[in-house]
C-alpha positions, 0 to 999 in steps of 0.5 A: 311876759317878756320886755321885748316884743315884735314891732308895731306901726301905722298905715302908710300909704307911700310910694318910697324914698331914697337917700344920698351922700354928699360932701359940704364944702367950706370955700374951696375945702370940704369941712364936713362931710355930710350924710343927706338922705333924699326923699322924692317927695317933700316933708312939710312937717314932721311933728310927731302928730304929723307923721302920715308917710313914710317920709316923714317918719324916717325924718322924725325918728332920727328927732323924736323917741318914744318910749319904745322902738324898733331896733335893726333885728326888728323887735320892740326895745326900749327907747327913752324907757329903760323898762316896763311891767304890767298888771297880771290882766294886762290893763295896766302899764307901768314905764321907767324913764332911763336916767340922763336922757335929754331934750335938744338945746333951745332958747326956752329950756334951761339946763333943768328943763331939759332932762326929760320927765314922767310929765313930759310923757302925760303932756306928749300921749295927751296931745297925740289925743288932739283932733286930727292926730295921726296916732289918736286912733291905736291910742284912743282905742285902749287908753281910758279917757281917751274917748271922754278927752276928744269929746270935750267932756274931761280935762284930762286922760284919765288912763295917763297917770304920773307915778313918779318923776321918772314913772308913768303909768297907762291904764287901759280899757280893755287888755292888752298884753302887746301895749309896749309894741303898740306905742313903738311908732316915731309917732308917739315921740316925746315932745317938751310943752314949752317949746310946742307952745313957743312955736305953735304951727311952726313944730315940726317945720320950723322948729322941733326939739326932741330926744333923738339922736339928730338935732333940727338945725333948719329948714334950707329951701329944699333940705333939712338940715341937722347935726348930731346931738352930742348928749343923746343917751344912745352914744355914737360915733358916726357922722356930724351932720345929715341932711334930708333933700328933696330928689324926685327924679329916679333917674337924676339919683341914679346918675348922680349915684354912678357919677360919685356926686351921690353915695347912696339910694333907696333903690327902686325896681326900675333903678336897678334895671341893668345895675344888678342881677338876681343869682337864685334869691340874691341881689348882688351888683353887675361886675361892671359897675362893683368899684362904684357901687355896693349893695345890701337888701333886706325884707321890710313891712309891706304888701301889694294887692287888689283891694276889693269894696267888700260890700259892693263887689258879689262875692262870687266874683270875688272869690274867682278873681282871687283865685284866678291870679298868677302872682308869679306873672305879676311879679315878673311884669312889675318887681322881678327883682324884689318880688316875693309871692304873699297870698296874705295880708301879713308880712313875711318878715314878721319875726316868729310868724308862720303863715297859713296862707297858701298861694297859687293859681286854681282855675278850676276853682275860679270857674265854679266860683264864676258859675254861682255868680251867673246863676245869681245873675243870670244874663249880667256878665261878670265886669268889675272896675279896677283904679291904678294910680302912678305909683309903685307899679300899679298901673302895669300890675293892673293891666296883668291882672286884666289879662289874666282875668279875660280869658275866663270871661271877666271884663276889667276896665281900668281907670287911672287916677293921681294917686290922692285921687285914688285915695279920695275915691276910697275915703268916698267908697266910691270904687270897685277895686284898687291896686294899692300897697302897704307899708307897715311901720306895725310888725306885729302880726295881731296889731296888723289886723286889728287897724287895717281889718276890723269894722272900727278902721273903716274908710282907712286903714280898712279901705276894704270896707271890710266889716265881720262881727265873727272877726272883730270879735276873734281879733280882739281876743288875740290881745288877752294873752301873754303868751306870745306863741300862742297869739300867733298862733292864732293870728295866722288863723285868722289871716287864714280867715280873712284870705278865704272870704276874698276883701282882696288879693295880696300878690306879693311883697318886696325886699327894700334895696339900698346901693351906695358907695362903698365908702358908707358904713354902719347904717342899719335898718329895720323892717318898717324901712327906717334908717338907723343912722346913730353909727353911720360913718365913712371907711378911712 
């Protein structure tokens, strides 16, 4: 089986982010200049057992690492792990640590204490096993003893096995021949005990010490503040410090990106209103505003969609609503930039993936759809409630959607809520239907279904409520082979499966837009819409 295999993640709930540049000056003299990368929302924390949004994952991994990553082509290599092999059933993995690999310098740690070790491994997978633990779940599903641990009934995992000082060793309940991409999230960083015990609720606020390539300097009002790690194990040359700062305004980045006093964002759709123009399926910066900004897009891991409460909505009703969706009009009102039509749950830019998912609009099938749903209930007209909340267009994609609805008699009352009052509604249940979207840090086609659409991810990620035997069942047998054409093969058969009973309609995806100066070079990306920021650097 090969080492290497396609990228994994979790689910993320976000809206987005965006990231600038600007100068530190020292008196009247810039001394440094600083990458600062800006977040319209905060980042409380990012412990690695933390790392619920998309913000904080970008934070922590320029600070932690697992044993395996996600690079720029999108495809799972090794990280703090130079290599790894498994057992002939897939039950068993074994990881080797790269020699020389280090964590960050602290007052706890001498020169010893800081190469990293097979135990600091075990001491980091037990303690993503603690309760409330964003990684638990993936984990705990494979990993023997992982069950027994979290109930209080074992002192340890028994699945986490020290081999050697530089080997570990993962035995699972059940095969699994993509473990490697599994545990590929920043969330699975490695962390040193020592310095978790020292700053107890403070990791990942105050304090943190990692392997990454980016050292935890402070925490200064507004900013995170870092420096280059000068013994990380990847090398690079690029910048001497980065900051993280809270920008929450569009507008406010915008402005300053045009003004010189900011060199780069995350774009969103509005942003780029008047800034850039579509040529065919190209972005490319209007002529007007070239000397000061660049451009570069690229597909990420994400999908935008109706989620229906399975159980609660008539199937019928859903099947029409489904099928009566312009996801062209969609896209227009919403991202006629960065939309591309999806009618499925996987993203397009996951590497050697073929959809069997067909988009379009059937009318004719609609009705037929609605007719069955009338003899079913006779005299109750077909209605359904649709939540939207402020973020990522949900709102106007709903009303499109109500429009479209009307003219084939469905009434959709639309309910706006915060955006936690949205997901409080879905951890209750208590809803109809909701615009919402994905981003994954999972690329990984079979890992996709498994979290977000199997009886076991219900409320999140599963918030479709969406619960089958037969699919359970067909999900968990696309892990059971090394063959990795065939896995896919068969996830595409199963996305097919899960469109045509309608838990939701998947309107589109997006591509991720950067504009920066163009003095900015060597920052990569990967689909899961981190930065790589290892050979980030300014053009002389």
């Amino acid at each position: 089986m090969k080492k290497t295999l396609i990228a994994i993640g979790v689910l993320i709930l976000v809206v987005g982010a965006a990231f600038y540049i600007h100068h530190t000056q020292s008196g009247s003299q810039a001394t440094d200049r600083a990458l600062v990368i800006g977040f319209e929302n905060d980042v409380p924390t990012f412990d690695p057992l933390r790392l619920s949004n998309v913000f904080a994952l970008r934070v922590g991994s320029q600070v932690f690492e697992g044993l395996t990553h996600l690079d720029d082509k999108n495809m799972i290599v090794g990280a703090v792990a130079e290599s790894w092999r498994s057992s002939p059933d897939f039950k068993t993995w074994t990881f080797r640590l790269r020699a020389g690999v280090k964590f960050h310098p602290h007052a706890t740690l001498d020169a010893a204490a800081r190469n990293l070790t097979a135990e600091d491994v075990v001491y980091s997978f037990t303690r993503m096993l603690s309760k409330d633990a964003v990684p638990a779940g993936p984990l705990s599903s494979v990993l023997q003893g992982a069950k027994e641990y979290q109930e209080g009934k074992a002192p340890s995992v028994s699945g986490l096995q020290v081999i050697s000082s530089n080997e570990v060793e993962f035995k699972l309940i059940r095969s699994d021949a993509l473990f490697p991409g599994r545990i590929s999230s920043p969330a699975y960083g490695i962390v040193k005990k020592t310095v978790v015990d020292k700053a107890g609720a403070d990791f990942g606020q105050t304090m943190a010490v990692g392997t990454g390539p980016f050292q935890f300097v402070e925490r200064r009002g507004n900013e995170l503040v870092f420096k280059r790690f000068s013994e990380y194990w990847g090398a690079g040359a690029g910048v001497e410090s980065l900051i993280f700062r809270t920008v929450k305004e569009d507008a406010v980045r915008l402005a300053e990106l045009k003004a010189g006093r900011l060199n780069a964002t995350y774009a969103t759709e509005p942003m780029l209103n008047g800034l850039v123009e579509k040529a065919g399926g190209t972005l490319r910066v209007k002529e007007s505003e070239a000397r000061a900004v660049a451009i570069q897009s690229f597909p990420v891991f994400n999908t935008y969609f109706l989620a229906f409460n399975y159980p609660k909505v008539d199937p019928d009703l859903r099947r029409a609503i489904a099928l009566a969706v312009n996801r062209d009009e969609v896209i227009s009102a919403a991202v006629p930039m960065t939309g591309m039509p999806a009618a499925g749950p996987i993203p397009l830019a996951c590497a050697g993936y073929t959809t069997m998912v067909k988009w379009g609009r059937d009318l004719d099938g609609a009705r037929a759809a609605l007719d069955a749903y009338r003899t079913k209930h006779p005299g109750v007209a077909p209605k359904i409630k649709i939540l939207t909340c402020e973020v990522a267009q949900s709102t106007p994609i709903g009303e499109v959607l109500q429009s479209q609805l009307k003219p084939l008699g469905i009434e959709v009352d639309i309910v706006q809520q915060s955006f936690n009052a949205v997901i409080g509604s879905i951890q209750k249940g208590d809803f109809d239907s909701v615009v919402i979207f994905f981003e994954y840090q999972y690329s990984l086609p079979q890992l996709i279904l498994e979290n977000f659409f199997t009886s076991s991810s219900i409320p999140l990620p599963n918030l479709f409520y969406y619960s089958k035997p037969s699919n359970d069942a067909a999900i968990a047998a696309l892990f059971e082979t090394g063959n990795e054409a065939a896995s896919l093969t068969q996830a595409a058969v199963v996305e097919k499966a899960l469109v045509d009973d309608a838990p939701g309609v998947f309107l589109f995806q997006t591509q991720q837009v950067i504009l920066f100066s163009p003095d900015l070079q060597g920052v990569r990306f990967n689909a899961a819409n981190f930065p790589i920021l290892t050979n980030a650097s300014w053009k002389k």
